[in-house]
C-alpha positions as a Markdown table, in Angstrom:
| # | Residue | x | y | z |
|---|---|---|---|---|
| 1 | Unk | 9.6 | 20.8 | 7.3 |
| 2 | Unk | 8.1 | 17.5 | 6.6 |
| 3 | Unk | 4.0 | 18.0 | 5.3 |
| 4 | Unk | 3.5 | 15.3 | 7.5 |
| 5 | Unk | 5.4 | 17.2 | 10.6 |
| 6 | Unk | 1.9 | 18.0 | 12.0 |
| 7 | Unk | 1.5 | 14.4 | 13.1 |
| 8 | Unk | 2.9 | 14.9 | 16.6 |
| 9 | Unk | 0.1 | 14.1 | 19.1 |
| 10 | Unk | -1.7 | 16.4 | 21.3 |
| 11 | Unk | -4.6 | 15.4 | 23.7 |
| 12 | Unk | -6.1 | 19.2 | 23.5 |
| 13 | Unk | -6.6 | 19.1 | 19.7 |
| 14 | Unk | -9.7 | 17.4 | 19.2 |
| 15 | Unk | -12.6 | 19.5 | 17.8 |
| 16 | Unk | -15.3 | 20.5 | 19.6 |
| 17 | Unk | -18.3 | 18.4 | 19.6 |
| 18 | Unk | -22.1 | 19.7 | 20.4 |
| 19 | Unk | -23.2 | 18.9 | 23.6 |
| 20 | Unk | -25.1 | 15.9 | 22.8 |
| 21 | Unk | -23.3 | 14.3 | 20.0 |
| 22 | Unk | -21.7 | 11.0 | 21.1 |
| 23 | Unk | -17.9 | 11.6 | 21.2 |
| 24 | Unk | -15.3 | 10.0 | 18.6 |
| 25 | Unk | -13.0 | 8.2 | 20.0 |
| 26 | Unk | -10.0 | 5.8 | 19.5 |
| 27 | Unk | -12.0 | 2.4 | 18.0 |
| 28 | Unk | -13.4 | 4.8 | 15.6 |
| 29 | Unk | -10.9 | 6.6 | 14.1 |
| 30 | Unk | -9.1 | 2.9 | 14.1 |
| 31 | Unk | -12.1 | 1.3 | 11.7 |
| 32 | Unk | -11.7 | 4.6 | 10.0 |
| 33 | Unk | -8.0 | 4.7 | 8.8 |
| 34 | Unk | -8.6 | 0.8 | 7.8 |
| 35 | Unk | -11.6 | 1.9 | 5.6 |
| 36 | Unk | -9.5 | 4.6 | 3.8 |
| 37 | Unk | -6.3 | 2.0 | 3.5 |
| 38 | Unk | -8.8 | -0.6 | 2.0 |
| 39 | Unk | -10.0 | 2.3 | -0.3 |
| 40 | Unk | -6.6 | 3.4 | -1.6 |
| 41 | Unk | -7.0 | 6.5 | 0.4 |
| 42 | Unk | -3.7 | 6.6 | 2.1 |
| 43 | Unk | -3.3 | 10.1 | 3.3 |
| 44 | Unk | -6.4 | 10.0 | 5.1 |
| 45 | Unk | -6.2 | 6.8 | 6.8 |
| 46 | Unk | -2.4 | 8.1 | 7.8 |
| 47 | Unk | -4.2 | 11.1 | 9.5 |
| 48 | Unk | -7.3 | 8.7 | 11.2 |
| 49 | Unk | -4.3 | 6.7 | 12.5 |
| 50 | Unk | -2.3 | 9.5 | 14.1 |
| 51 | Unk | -5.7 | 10.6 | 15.6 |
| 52 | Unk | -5.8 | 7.0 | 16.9 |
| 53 | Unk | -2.7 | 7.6 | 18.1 |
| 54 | Unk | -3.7 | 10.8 | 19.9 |
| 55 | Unk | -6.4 | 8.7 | 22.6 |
| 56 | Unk | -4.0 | 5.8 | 23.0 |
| 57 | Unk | -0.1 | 6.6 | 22.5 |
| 58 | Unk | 0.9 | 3.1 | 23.1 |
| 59 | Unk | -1.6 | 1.6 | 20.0 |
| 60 | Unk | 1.0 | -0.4 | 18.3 |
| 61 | Unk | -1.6 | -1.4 | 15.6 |
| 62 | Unk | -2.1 | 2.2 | 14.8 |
| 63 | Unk | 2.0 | 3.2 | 15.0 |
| 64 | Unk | 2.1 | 0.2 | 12.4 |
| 65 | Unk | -0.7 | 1.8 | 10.3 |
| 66 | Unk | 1.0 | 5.2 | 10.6 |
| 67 | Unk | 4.1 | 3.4 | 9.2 |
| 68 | Unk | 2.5 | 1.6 | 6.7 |
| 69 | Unk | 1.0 | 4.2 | 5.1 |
| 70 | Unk | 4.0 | 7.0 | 4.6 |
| 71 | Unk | 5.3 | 4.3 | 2.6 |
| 72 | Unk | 2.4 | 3.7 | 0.3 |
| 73 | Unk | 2.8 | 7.4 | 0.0 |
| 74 | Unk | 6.2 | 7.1 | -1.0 |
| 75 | Unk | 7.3 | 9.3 | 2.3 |
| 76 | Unk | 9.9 | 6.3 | 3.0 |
| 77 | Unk | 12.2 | 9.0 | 5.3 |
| 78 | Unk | 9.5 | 10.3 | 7.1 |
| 79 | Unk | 8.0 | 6.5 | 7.6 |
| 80 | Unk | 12.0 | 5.9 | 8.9 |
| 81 | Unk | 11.8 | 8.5 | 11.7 |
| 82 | Unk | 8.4 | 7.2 | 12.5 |
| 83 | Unk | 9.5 | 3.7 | 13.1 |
| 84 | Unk | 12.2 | 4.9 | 15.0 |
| 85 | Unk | 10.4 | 6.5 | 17.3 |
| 86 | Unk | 7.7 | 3.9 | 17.7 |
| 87 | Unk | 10.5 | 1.4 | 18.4 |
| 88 | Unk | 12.2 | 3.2 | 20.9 |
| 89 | Unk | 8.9 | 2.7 | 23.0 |
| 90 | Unk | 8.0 | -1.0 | 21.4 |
| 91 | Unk | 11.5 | -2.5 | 20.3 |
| 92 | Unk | 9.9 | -6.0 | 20.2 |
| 93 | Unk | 6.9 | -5.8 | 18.0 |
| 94 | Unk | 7.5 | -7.7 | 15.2 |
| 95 | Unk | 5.5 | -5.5 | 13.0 |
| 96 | Unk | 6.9 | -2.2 | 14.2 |
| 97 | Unk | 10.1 | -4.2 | 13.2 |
| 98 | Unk | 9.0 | -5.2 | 9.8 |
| 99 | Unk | 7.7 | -1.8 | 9.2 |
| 100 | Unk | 11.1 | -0.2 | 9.6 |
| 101 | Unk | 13.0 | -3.0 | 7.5 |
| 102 | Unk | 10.6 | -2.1 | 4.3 |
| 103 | Unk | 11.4 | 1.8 | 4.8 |
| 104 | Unk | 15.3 | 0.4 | 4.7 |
| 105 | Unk | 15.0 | -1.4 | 1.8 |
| 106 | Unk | 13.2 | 1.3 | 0.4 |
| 107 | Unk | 16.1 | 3.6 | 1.0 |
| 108 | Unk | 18.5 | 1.0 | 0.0 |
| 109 | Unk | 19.8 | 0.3 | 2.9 |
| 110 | Unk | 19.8 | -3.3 | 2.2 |
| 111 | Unk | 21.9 | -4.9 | 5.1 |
| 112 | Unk | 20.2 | -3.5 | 8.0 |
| 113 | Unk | 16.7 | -4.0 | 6.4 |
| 114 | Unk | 17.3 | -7.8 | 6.2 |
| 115 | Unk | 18.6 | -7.7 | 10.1 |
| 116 | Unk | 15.2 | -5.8 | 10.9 |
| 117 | Unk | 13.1 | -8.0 | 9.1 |
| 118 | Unk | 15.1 | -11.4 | 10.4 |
| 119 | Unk | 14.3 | -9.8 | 14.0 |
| 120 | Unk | 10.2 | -9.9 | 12.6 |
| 121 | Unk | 10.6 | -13.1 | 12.0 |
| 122 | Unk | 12.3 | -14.1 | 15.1 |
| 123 | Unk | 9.7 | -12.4 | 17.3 |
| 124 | Unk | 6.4 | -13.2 | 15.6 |
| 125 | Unk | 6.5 | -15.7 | 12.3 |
| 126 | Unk | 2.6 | -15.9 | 12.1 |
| 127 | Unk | 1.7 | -12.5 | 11.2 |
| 128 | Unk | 1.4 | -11.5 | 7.4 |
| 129 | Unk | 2.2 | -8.2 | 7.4 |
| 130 | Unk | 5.7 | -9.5 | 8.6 |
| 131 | Unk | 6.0 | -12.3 | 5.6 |
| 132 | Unk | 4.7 | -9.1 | 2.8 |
| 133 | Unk | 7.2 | -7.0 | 4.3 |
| 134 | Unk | 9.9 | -9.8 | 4.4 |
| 135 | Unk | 9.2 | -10.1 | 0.7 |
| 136 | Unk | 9.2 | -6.4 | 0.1 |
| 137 | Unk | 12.9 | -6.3 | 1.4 |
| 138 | Unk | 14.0 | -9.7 | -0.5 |
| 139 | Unk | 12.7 | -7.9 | -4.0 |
| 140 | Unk | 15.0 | -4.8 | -2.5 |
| 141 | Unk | 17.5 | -7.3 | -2.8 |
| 142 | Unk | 16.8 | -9.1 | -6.3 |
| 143 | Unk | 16.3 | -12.6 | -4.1 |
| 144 | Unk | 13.8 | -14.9 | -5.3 |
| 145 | Unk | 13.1 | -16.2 | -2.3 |
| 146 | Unk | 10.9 | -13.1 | -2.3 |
| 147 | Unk | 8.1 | -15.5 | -4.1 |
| 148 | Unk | 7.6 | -17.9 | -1.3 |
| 149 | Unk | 7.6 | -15.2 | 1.1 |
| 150 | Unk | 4.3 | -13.3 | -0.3 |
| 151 | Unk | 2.8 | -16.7 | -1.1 |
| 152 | Unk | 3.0 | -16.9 | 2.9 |
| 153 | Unk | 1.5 | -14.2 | 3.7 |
| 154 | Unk | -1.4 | -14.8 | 1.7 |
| 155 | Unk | -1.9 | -18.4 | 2.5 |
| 156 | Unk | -2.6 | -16.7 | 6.0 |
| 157 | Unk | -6.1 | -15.5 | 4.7 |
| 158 | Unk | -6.2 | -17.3 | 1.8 |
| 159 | Unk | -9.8 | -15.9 | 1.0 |
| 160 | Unk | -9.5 | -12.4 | 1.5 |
| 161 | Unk | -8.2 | -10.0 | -1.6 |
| 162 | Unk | -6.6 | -7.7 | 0.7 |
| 163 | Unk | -2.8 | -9.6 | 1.2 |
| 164 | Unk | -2.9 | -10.6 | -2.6 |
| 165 | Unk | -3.9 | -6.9 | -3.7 |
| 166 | Unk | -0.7 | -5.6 | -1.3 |
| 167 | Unk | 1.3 | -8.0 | -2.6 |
| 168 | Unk | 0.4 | -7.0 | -6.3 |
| 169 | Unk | 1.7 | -3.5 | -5.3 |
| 170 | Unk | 5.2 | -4.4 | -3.5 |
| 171 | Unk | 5.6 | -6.5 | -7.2 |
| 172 | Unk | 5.0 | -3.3 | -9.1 |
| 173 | Unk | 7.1 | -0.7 | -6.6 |
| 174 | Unk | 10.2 | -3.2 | -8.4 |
| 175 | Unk | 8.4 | -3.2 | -11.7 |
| 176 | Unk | 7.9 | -6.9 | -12.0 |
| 177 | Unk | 4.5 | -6.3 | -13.5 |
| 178 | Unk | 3.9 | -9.5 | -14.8 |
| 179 | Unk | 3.6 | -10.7 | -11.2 |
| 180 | Unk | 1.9 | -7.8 | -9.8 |
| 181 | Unk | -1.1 | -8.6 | -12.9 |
| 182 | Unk | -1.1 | -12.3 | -12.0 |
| 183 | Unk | -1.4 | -11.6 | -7.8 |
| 184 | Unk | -4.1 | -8.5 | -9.1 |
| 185 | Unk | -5.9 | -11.2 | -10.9 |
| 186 | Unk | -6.2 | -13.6 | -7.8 |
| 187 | Unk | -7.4 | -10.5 | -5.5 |
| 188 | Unk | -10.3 | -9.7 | -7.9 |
| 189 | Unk | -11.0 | -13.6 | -7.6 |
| 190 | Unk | -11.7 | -13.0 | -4.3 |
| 191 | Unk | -13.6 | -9.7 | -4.5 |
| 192 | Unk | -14.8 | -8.3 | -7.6 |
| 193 | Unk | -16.2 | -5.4 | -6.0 |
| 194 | Unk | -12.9 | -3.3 | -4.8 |
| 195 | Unk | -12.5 | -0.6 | -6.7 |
| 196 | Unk | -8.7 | -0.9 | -5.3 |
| 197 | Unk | -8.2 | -3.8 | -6.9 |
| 198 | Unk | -9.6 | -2.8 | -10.4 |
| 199 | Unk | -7.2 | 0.3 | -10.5 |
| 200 | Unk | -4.3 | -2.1 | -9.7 |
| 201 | Unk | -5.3 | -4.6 | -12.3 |
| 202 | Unk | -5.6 | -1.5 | -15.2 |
| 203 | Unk | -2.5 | -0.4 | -13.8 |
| 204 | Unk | -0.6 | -3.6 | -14.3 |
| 205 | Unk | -1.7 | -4.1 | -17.8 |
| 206 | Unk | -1.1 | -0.8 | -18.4 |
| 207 | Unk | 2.5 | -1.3 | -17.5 |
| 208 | Unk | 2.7 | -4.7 | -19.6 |
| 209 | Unk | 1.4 | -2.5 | -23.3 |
| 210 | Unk | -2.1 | -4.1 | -22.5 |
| 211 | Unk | -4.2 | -1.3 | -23.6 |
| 212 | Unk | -7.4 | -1.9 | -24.5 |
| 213 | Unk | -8.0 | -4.6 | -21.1 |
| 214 | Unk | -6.6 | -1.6 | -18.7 |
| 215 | Unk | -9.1 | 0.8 | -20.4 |
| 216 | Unk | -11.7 | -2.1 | -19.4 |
| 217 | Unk | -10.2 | -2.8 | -15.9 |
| 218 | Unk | -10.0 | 1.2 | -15.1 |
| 219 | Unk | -13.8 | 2.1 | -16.2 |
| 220 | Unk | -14.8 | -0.7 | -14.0 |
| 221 | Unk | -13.0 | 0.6 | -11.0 |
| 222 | Unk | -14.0 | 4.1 | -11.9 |
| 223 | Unk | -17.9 | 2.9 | -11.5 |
| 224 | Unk | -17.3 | 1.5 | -8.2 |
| 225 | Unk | -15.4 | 4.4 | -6.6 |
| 226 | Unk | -15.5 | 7.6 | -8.9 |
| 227 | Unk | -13.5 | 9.5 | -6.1 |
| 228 | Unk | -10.5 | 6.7 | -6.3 |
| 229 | Unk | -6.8 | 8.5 | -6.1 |
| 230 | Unk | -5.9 | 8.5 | -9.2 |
| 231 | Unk | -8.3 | 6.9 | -11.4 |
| 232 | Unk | -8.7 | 9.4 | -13.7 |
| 233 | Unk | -5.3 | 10.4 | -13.9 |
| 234 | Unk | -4.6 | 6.9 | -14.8 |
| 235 | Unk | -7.5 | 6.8 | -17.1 |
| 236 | Unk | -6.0 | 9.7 | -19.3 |
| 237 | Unk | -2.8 | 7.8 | -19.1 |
| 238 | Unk | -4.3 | 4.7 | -20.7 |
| 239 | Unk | -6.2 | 6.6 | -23.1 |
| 240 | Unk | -3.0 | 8.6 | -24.3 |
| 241 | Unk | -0.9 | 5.6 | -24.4 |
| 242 | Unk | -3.9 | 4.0 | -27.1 |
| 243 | Unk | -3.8 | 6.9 | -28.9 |
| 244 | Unk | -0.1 | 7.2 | -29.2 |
| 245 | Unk | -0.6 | 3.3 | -30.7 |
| 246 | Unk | -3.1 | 3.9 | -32.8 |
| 247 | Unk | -1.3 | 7.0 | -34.7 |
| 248 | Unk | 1.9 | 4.8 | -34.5 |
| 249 | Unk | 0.1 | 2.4 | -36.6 |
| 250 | Unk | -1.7 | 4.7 | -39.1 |
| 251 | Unk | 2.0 | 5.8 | -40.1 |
| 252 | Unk | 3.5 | 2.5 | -39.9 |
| 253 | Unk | 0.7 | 1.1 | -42.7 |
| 254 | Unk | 0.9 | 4.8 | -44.6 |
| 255 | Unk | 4.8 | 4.2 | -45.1 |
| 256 | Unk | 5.0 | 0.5 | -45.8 |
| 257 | Unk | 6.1 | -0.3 | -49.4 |
């Protein structure tokens, strides 16, 4: 059984609360699960989003979020079944729609991903999440068309490092981390202060043999958010990939003739 099989909603399984203590209720867990996605914390926010779920089955927004995050988790089956089911009650929402082609093209299912996300399109053109997930599917298919698609959804909000910072990741799922670093780079334009977006800029260089400037990138992320998934994982990572260099060259100048 799936670990996310739990997510099945049920109107008796809220916790107790002391009599006095204001109720939590469905705009709250909804500010919630968007805290935890803007923090990298993607399990959580999935589980603030099925609670959202739990006070209001028929919250698109939060069926998207659900959605959304099983495939930052890399859950892109269980994200499938989800969309499925959401768009069995909601077959026109364009997100709902865009949601299921990425888990597609994630499965390589490249044909009916493109028909989903055409159908996005079709139904709402003016939502971002529909243009980064029409991307998501073109990289799927090795289309450069891909490009104009994510510049579109971040000329939706030009100003805000969230779109460029999810846009940075959907380059480095298909290892194009030249890309991601460049799209990284304009979301720390636009808020130096995300620890998100430090840990995707270290990761990026990382990727591209940039040692020294991911260590850099990484420590500042790990001062904003010492709790960020991953970090110090990633830190280690970094630190073993300098060291490898380092010996690499010590026996490179202690063998030249």
């Amino acid at each position: 059984m799936s670990r996310f099989g739990n997510l099945e909603f049920d109107q008796n399984s809220e916790e107790s609360v002391p009599q006095g203590i204001a109720l939590k209720d469905e705009g709250h867990y909804y500010a919630l699960a968007n805290t935890h996605f803007e923090s990298g914390r993607f399990e959580p926010a999935l589980r603030a989003f099925a609670k959202v779920l739990e006070y209001n089955p028929r919250n698109v927004s939060a069926w998207v979020g659900q959605i959304r995050m099983l495939i930052e988790l890399n859950e892109y089956q269980e994200a499938k079944g989800w969309a499925e089911k959401a768009l069995a009650t909601f077959p026109d929402e364009s997100e709902l729609l865009a949601a299921n082609a990425v888990c597609l093209a994630r499965l390589g299912d490249l044909k009916a991903a493109l028909t989903f996300s055409d159908a996005s399109i079709e139904e709402r053109g003016d939502s971002p999440y529909v243009w980064l997930a029409r991307g998501d599917v073109l990289m799927a298919r090795k289309e450069k068309r891909a490009d104009y698609c994510f510049e579109k959804a971040i000329g939706f909000a030009p100003q805000d490092w969230i779109w460029s910072w999810l846009v940075s990741r959907v380059y480095s799922v298909y290892r194009n981390f030249a890309k991601a670093l460049r799209v990284a780079q304009q979301a720390l334009a636009r808020d130096a202060a995300r620890a998100v977006v430090w840990l995707q800029l270290g990761r990026c260089e990382l990727a591209l043999g940039l040692v020294s400037q991911a260590q850099v990138s990484l420590q500042h992320a790990r001062e904003l958010d010492d709790e960020l998934e991953d970090i110090h994982r990633v830190l280690v990572e970094a630190g073993e990939v300098g060291l490898v260099r380092r010996i690499g060259r010590a026996w490179r100048r202690l063998f030249q003739p």
